[in-house]
N, C-alpha and C positions, 0 to 999 in steps of 0.2 A: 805718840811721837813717831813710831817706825809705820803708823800706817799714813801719819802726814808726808813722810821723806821719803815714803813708795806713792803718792799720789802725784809729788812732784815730778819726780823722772817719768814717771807715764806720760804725766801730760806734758814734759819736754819732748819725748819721744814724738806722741801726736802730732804734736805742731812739727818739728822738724821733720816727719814724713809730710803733714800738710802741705808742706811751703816748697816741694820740690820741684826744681823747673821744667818743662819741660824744651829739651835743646832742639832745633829746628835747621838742618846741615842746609846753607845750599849749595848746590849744585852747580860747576859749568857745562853748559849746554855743549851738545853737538854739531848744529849748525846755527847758521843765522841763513832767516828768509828774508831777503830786499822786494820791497814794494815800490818803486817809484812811479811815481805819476806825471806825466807830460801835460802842457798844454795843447798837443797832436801828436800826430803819428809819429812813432819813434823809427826812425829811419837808419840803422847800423850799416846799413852799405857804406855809406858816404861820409858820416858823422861819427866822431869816438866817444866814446861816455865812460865815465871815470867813475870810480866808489874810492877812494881814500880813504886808511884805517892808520888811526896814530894814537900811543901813550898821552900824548899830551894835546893840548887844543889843535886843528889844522890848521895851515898858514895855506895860503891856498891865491894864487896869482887875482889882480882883479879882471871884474867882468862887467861888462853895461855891453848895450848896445854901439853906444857915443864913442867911447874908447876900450877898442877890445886890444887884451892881450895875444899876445903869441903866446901857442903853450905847446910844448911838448912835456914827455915826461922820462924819468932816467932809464937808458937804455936804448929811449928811442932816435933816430934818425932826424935831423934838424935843419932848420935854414936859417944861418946865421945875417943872412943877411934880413933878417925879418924880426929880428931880435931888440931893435930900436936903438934904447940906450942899454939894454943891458947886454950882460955878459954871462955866461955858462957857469960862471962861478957865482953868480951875483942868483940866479936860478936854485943852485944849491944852498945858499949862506942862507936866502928869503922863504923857501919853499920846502926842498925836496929833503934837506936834512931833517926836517919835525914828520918826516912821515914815517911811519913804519912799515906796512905794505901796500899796495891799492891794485885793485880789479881793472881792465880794459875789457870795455866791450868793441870788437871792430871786425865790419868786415862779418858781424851777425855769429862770431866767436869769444868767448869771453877768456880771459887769458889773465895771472896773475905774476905779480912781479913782489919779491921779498926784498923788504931793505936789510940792515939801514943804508942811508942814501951819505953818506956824510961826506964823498969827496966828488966835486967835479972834474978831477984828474981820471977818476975810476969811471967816467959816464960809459962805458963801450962794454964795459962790464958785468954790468946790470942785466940779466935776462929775465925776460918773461917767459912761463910755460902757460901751453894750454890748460884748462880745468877743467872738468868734466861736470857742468852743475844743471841742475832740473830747473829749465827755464821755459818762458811762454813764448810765442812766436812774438818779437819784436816789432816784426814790419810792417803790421798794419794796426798796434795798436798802439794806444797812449799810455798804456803801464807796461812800466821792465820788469818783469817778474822772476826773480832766483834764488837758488839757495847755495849756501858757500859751507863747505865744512869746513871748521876750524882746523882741522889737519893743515890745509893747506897753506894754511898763517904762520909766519917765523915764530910766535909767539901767542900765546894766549891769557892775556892780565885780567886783573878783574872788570876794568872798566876800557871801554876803547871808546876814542873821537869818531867822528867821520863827515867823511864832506862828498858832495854828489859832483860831479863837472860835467861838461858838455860841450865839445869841440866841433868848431863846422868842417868841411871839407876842406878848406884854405888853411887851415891847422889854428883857427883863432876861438881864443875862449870866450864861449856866449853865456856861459847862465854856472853859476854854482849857490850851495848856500849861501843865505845871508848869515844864519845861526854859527858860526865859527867852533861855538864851543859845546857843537850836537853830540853828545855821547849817549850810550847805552851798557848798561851791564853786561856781563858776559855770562848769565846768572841761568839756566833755564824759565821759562816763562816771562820773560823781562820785551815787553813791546814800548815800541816808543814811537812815535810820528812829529815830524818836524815840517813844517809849512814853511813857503817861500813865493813872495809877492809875483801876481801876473806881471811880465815884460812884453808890451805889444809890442814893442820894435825886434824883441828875437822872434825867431822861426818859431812855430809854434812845436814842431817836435825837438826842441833846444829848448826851451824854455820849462825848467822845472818848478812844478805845482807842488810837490809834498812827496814823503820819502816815509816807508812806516816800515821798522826793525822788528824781526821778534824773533826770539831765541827758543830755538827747541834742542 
């Protein structure tokens, strides 16, 4: 009997070392590498381009070539007379409150701006600094190539939206995702590519082909 009631605890013992899990941590990465692909030459003299990063899906003004928006973004310098029906409040309420932060490339400098955006009373207050990120030369090709460290983000969640934009020289929105609810982990290792239909009637370096994330 005491060597059946010593066989049992062994082989309880076995199996409860058998079955032990093993735990698998991960990690938030240090930066994120942006790949964006143009349908031509990406032109930062003259045209601005936007990366948008938010907690929640982005809201992001619309784009066609048929009816383009005005678009500035918080902080920036505006012409209200170009605003149509809307209003700098109505800009906030639709748009700039669901953002958390977003990148500016202009002027062949890329430059970030930290939300939250929540009031269009505060628009003049809103600054962007310069960044300092390891990018490719923009001007004669058709991929934006960089890298953003999360440093520079008011926050860092496990998961973030984002959305690509593209403004002409006249300050009017030509081309952003169609995908709204493009997110990627903030996880190391975590790549993700989003695709977005050819527009023959944008400029071909305004017109966004595809956008591919990945977290190192």
């Amino acid at each position: 009997m005491k060597n059946y009631i010593l066989l049992i605890v062994i082989s309880g013992l076995l199996l409860t070392t058998g079955c032990a899990r093993t735990v698998t941590t991960k990690t938030t990465g240090n930066q994120i590498v942006f790949n964006i692909t143009f349908n031509g030459s990406v032109d930062a003299t003259v045209n601005r381009y936007y990366i948008v990063l938010a907690t929640v899906p982005t809201v992001v003004p619309y784009a066609s070539a048929i009816a383009k928006e005005y678009f500035f973004a918080p902080g920036e310098i505006y012409n209200q007379d170009n605003f149509g029906v809307n209003t700098l409040e109505a800009y906030y309420d639709n748009y700039f409150s669901h953002w958390m932060d977003f990148v500016t490339l202009q002027n062949n400098t890329f430059y970030i701006t930290n939300g939250n955006f929540t009031s269009f009373e505060a628009h003049n207050s809103y600054f962007s600094k310069r960044v300092f990120v390891s990018s490719k030369d923009s001007t004669l090709s058709k991929q934006l190539t960089f890298t953003l460290f999360f440093t520079y983000l008011s926050q860092t969640p496990a998961k973030l939206y984002f959305n690509i934009l593209s403004v002409d020289s006249n300050g009017y929105l030509r081309d952003s995702l169609d995908q709204a609810d493009s997110s990627f982990s903030t996880n190391t290792g975590t790549v993700v590519t989003v695709s977005d239909p050819v527009h023959p009637d944008v400029v071909p370096g305004l017109d966004i082909l595809n956008c591919q994330i990945a977290v190192q």
